[in-house]
C-alpha positions as CSV (number, residue, x, y, z in Angstrom):
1,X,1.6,8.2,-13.7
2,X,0.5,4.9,-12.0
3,X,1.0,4.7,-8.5
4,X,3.7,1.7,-6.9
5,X,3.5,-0.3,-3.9
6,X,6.3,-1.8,-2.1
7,X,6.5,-3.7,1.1
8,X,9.1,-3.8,3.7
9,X,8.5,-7.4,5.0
10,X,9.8,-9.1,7.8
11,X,10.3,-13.2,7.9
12,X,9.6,-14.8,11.2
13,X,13.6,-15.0,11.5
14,X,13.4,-11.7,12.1
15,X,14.9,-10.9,8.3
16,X,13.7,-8.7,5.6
17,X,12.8,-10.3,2.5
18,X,13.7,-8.8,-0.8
19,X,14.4,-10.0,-4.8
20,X,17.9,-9.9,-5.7
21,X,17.7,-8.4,-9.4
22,X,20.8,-10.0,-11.9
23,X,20.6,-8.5,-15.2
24,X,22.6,-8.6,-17.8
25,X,25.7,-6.1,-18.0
26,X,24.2,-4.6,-14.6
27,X,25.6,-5.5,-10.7
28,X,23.3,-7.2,-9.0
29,X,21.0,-5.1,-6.7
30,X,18.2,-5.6,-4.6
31,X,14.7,-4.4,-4.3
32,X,11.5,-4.5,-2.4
33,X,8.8,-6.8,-3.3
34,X,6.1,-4.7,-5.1
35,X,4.9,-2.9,-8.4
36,X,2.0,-1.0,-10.0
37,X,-1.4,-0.5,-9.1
38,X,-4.0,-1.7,-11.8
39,X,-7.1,-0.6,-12.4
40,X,-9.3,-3.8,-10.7
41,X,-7.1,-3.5,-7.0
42,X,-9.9,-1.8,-4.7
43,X,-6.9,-0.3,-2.4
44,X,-3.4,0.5,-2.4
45,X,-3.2,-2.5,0.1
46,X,-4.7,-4.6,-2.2
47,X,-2.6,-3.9,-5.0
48,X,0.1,-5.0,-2.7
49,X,-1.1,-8.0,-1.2
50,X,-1.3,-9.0,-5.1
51,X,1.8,-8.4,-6.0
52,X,3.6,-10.1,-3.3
53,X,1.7,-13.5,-4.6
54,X,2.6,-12.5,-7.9
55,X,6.2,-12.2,-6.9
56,X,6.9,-14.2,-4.2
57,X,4.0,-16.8,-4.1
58,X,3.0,-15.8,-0.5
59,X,0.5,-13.8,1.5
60,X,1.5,-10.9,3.9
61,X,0.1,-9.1,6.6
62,X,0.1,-5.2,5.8
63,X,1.2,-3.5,9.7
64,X,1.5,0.2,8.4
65,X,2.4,2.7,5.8
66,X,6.3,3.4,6.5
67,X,7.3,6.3,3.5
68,X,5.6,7.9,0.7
69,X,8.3,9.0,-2.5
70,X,7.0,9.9,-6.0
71,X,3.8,8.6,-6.2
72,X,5.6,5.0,-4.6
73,X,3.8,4.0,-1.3
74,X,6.7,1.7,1.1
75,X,4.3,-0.9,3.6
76,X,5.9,-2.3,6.9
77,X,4.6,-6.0,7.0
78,X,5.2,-9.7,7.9
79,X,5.3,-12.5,5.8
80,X,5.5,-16.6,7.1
81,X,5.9,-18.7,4.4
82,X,6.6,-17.9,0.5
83,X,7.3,-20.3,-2.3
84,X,8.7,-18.6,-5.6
85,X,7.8,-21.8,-7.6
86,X,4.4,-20.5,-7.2
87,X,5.5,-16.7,-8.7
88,X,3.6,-15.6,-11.8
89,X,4.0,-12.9,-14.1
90,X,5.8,-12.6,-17.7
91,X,9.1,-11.2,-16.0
92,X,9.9,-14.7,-14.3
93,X,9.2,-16.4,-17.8
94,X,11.4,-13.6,-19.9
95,X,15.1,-14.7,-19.5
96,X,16.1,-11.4,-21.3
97,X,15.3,-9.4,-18.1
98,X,17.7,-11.6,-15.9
99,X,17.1,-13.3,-12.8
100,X,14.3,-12.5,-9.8
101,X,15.7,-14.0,-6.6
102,X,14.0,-13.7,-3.6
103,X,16.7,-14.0,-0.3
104,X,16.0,-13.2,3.2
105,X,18.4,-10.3,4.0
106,X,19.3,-9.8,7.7
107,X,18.6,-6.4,8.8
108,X,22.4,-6.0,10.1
109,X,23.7,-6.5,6.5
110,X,21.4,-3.9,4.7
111,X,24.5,-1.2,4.2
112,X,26.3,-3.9,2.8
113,X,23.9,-4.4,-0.5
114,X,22.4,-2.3,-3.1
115,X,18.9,-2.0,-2.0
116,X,16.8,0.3,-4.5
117,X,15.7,3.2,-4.1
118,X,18.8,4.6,-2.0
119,X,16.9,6.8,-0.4
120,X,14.8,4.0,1.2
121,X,17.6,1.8,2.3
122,X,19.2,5.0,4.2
123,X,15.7,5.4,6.1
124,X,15.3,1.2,6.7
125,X,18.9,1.3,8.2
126,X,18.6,4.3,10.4
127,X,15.0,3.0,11.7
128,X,15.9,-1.0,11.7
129,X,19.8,-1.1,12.8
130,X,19.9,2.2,14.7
């Protein structure tokens, strides 16, 4: 199994900025910007710095490794400007696989939306709200 990379990235608002995932027949949910490591990313890092211009046509800066689940590595960072007209990748050009919206999610509203995995969301709440 490949490994993943996610990141936990915070706007200079103070939010966290996530993709809202609308498919069809599903409730919407949300999830961390990320995905799988190929073969030409030199790091785990880098793998994750790419996908977050892949997905949300911006550059981060990686702060630390928050949680390790399944092979899925979860990255505190910060990120100051994104623009998703700038997104690549065949998901955003596939309308069969629904909608990839990138929101800014205050941190007091994460128990109020479906942030995947659960187990992730339960740690971000107790360590971001309290």
């Amino acid at each position: 199994m490949t490994s993943r990379v996610r990141a936990i990235l915070r706007t200079p608002g103070g939010h966290l900025l996530t993709i809202k995932r609308v498919r069809p027949g599903r409730a919407p949910y949300w999830v961390l910007p990320g995905g799988g490591v190929e073969p030409g990313d030199g790091s785990l890092e880098e793998a994750l710095l790419r996908e977050v211009r892949e997905e949300l046509g911006g550059a981060a800066v990686i702060d630390s490794l928050f949680h390790v689940a399944d092979r899925e590595h979860f990255y505190l960072g910060r990120i100051h400007a994104w623009d998703p007209t700038l997104r690549t990748g065949p998901e955003f050009a596939d309308p069969a696989r629904g909608e990839y919206l990138v929101e800014e999610i205050p941190v007091s509203r994460l128990a109020e939306i479906d942030l995947k995995p659960e187990a992730v969301a339960r740690l971000l709440a107790a360590r971001l709200i309290g």
